[in-house]
N, C-alpha and C positions, 0 to 999 in steps of 0.2 A: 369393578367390585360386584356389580350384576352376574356377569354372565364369566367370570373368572373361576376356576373351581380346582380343588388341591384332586380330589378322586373320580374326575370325569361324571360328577353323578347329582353333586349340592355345590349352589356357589358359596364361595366363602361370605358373600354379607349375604341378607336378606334386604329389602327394599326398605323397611322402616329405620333398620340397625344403620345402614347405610346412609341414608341423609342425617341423621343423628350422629350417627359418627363423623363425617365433614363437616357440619355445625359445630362440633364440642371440639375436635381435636384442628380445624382448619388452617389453624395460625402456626401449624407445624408443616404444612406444605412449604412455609417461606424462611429462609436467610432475613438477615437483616436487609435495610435498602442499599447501603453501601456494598454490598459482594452482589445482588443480583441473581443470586443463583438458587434454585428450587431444593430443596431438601432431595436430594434423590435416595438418601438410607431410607426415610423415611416412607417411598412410594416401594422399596425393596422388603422392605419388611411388611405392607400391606402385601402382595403377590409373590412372597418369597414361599414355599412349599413346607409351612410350619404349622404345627397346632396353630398357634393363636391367633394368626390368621382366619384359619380356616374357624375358629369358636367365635371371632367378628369381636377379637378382644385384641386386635391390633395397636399396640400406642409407640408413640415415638421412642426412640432411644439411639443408640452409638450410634454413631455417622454411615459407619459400617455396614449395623442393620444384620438383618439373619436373611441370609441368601441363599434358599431352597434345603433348609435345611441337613438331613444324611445327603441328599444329592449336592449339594452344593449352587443347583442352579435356581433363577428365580422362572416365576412363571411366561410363559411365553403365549403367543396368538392360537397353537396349537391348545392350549390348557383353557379351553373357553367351552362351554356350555350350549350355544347360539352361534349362529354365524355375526361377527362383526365387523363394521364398515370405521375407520377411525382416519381421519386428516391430518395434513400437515400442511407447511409447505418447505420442498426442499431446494435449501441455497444456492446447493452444490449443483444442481441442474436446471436450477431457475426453473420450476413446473411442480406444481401440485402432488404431491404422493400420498396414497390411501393405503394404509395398514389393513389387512382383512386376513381375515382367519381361512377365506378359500385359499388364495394363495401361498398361503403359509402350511396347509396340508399337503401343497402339490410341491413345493420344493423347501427347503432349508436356506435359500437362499432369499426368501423372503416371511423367515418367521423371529420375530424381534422379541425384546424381554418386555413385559408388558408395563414395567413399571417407567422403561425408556419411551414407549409408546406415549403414556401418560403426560411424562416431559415435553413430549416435543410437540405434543397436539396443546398445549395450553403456555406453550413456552411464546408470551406474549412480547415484542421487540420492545427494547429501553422499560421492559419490567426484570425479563430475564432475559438471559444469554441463550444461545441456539442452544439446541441438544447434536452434538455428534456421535452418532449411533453406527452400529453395523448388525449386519444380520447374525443369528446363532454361527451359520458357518462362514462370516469372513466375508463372505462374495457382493453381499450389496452397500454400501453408506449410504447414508443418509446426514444432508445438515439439514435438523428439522425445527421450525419456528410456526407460531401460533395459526394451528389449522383454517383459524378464522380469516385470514389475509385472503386466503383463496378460495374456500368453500365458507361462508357467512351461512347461506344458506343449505346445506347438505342432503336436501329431501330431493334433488334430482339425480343427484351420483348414489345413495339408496334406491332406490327406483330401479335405472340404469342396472345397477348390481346385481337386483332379484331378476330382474326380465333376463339378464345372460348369463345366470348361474345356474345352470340347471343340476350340478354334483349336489349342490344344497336348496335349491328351490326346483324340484322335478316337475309341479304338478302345476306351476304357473305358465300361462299362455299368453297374458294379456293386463293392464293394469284393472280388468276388471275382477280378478281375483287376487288383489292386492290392498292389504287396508294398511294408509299411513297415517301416522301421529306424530304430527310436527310441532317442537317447540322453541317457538323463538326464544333469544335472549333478551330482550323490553328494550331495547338500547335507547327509543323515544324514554322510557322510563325514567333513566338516570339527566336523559343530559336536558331534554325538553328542546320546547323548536324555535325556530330561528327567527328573528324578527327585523322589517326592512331599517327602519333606524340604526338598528345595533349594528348590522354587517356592512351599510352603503362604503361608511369610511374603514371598511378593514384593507390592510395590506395585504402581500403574499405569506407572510411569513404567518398571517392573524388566520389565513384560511386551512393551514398547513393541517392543521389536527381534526377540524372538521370535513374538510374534504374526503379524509381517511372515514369517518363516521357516513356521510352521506353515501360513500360508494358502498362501504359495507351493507349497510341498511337499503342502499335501494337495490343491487344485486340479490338482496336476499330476499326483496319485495317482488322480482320482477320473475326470481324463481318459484315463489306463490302463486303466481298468477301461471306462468306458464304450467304447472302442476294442476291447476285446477282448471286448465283447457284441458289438461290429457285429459285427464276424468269426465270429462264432459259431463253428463247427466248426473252420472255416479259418483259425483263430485260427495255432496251432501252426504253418501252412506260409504262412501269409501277415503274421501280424506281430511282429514282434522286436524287445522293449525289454529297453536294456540299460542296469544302473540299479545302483550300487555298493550292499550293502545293509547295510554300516560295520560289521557282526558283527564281524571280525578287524580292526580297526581301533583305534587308540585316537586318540584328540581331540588336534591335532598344531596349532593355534591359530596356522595360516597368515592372511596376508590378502593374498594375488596381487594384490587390487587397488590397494595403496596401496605395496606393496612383494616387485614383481615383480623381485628379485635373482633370479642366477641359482643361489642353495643353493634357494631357493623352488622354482624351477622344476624343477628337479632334483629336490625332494622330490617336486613333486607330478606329476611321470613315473612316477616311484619306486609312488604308491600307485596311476597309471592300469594300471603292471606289476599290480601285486597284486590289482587288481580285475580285471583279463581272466582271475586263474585261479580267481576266485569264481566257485561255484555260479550260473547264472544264475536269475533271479527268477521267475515267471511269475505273472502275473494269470491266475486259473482263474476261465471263465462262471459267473456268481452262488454264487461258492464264495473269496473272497480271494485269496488267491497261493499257492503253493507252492514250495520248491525244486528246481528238476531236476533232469538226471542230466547234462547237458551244463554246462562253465564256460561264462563269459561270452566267452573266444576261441573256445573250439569254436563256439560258437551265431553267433559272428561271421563265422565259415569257412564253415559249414554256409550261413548267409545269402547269401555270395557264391559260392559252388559255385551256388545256386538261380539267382542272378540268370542266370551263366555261360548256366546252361540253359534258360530262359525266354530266353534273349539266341537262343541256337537253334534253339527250337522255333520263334519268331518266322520267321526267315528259312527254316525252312522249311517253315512256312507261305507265304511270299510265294512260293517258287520255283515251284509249280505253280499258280500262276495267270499268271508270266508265261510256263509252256511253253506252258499253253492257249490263249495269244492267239496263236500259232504257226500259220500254216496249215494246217490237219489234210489228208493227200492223201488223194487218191482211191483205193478199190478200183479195181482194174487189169482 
């Protein structure tokens, strides 16, 4: 909804319009719990090639949906604004697959509709059913299910992406011309941690659901850490994860997924308030984490104040090489 755009030029939401509109309208992403299956009119008619999209006055209706309009197609990875990196994983090859908008400009055989993309990177197992996709032109499938199985953590396949994309990243050389903004999703947040009494006498069957949680969350911990070895020094001014770390929290036994009301959503605004005024986290090189002296808003502002300025320096960098191609006159 960011970086998706109907004329190559303005994305259809803006940032504010956009979390307010998944807040207000969210409980429309889902079916009942008995079918299991994701609204997909619904994601066709945000990314379908229509006014009301594109005015961020998108709302649900027929099943159907309005699918790009006089064109008839909905929007695809080619109709983005930014380069995007998006997850899955797929069934059908047992192996990770990443949606990206590079790819999808070099062939047709890997540019998908964006609102399938959508499905299948959040299509979470025993919530919803897989997503069966195929590419615009027929050539590639995909059975795609919740990106999170295989990338929990996604800031090293981003990384990875800019360092060998040079069609759309030309001017990077090194992670030292790389600024990343990573946001966990609080998983300590929701469930809270485990304690020796409670698990001594668990079964296999008792472990079956947190095991899935502990591997998520520690792959996603262990690619924080390796991220902020690459960085090494330039850790501090080059990368920024922000990760709730449930200290002040108490275990509040949501499940957004099955029952996105809106007391739900409201609750959970409610703890994204109380986590931007947590301490933020920091992974320290071969030394754990520690907590800083900045919250997790400050370190958020702080973050965008830098981009501001690197947005700057950039242009003016450019400006003295287009004076230089100037005529230079002659001594008189």
């Amino acid at each position: 909804m960011l970086f998706a755009a109907n004329d190559q030029n303005r994305p259809i939401f803006h940032a504010d319009d956009t979390w307010k509109f998944l807040a207000a309208e969210g409980k429309k992403f889902y079916r009942s719990a008995k079918t299991r299956k994701p609204k997909g009119g619904f994601f066709k008619r945000v990314f379908g090639k229509t006014g009301a999209a594109a005015s961020g006055s998108a709302t649900a209706g027929d099943e159907g949906g309005v699918q790009g309009g006089k064109t008839g197609r909905s929007l695809t990875l080619k109709n983005t604004l930014k380069p995007v990196l998006i997850p899955c994983y797929d069934l059908s090859s047992t192996a990770p697959f990443l949606f990206s908008r590079a790819d999808a400009l070099e062939t047709d055989s890997y540019d998908f509709n964006l609102w399938e993309v959508c499905l299948a990177t959040s299509a979470e197992p025993g919530v919803f059913d897989p997503v069966c996709m195929k590419s615009v032109d027929g050539l590639t499938r995909c059975v795609g299910v919740d990106g999170g199985l295989a990338m929990n953590n996604p800031t090293a396949a981003a990384i990875t992406h800019v360092l060998h994309n040079k069609q759309e990243f030309p001017f990077v050389r090194g992670v030292e011309d790389i600024m990343v903004l990573s946001l966990g999703a609080g998983g300590q947040l929701l469930e809270g941690s485990f304690d020796y009494d409670q698990v001594k006498k668990w079964k296999a069957q008792d472990w079956a659901r947190p095991l899935a949680r502990i591997s998520g969350e520690g792959s996603a911990e262990l690619v924080d850490h390796a991220v902020a070895m690459a960085f090494g020094h330039s850790r501090s001014s080059n990368y920024v994860r922000i990760q709730a770390n449930g200290s002040s929290f108490v275990r509040c036994g949501l499940n957004v997924d099955s029952d996105p009301s809106p007391s739900n959503i409201k609750t959970l605004m409610g703890i994204a308030d109380e986590m931007l005024k947590q301490k933020n986290v920091e992974s320290v090189l071969l030394s754990g984490k520690r907590i800083g002296e900045q919250s997790n808003f400050e370190k958020l502002d702080w973050f965008a104040e830098q981009l501001v300025l690197e947005h700057q320096r950039r242009s003016c960098r450019i400006a003295p090489t287009v004076a230089f191609k100037q005529p230079i006159p002659k001594p008189s």
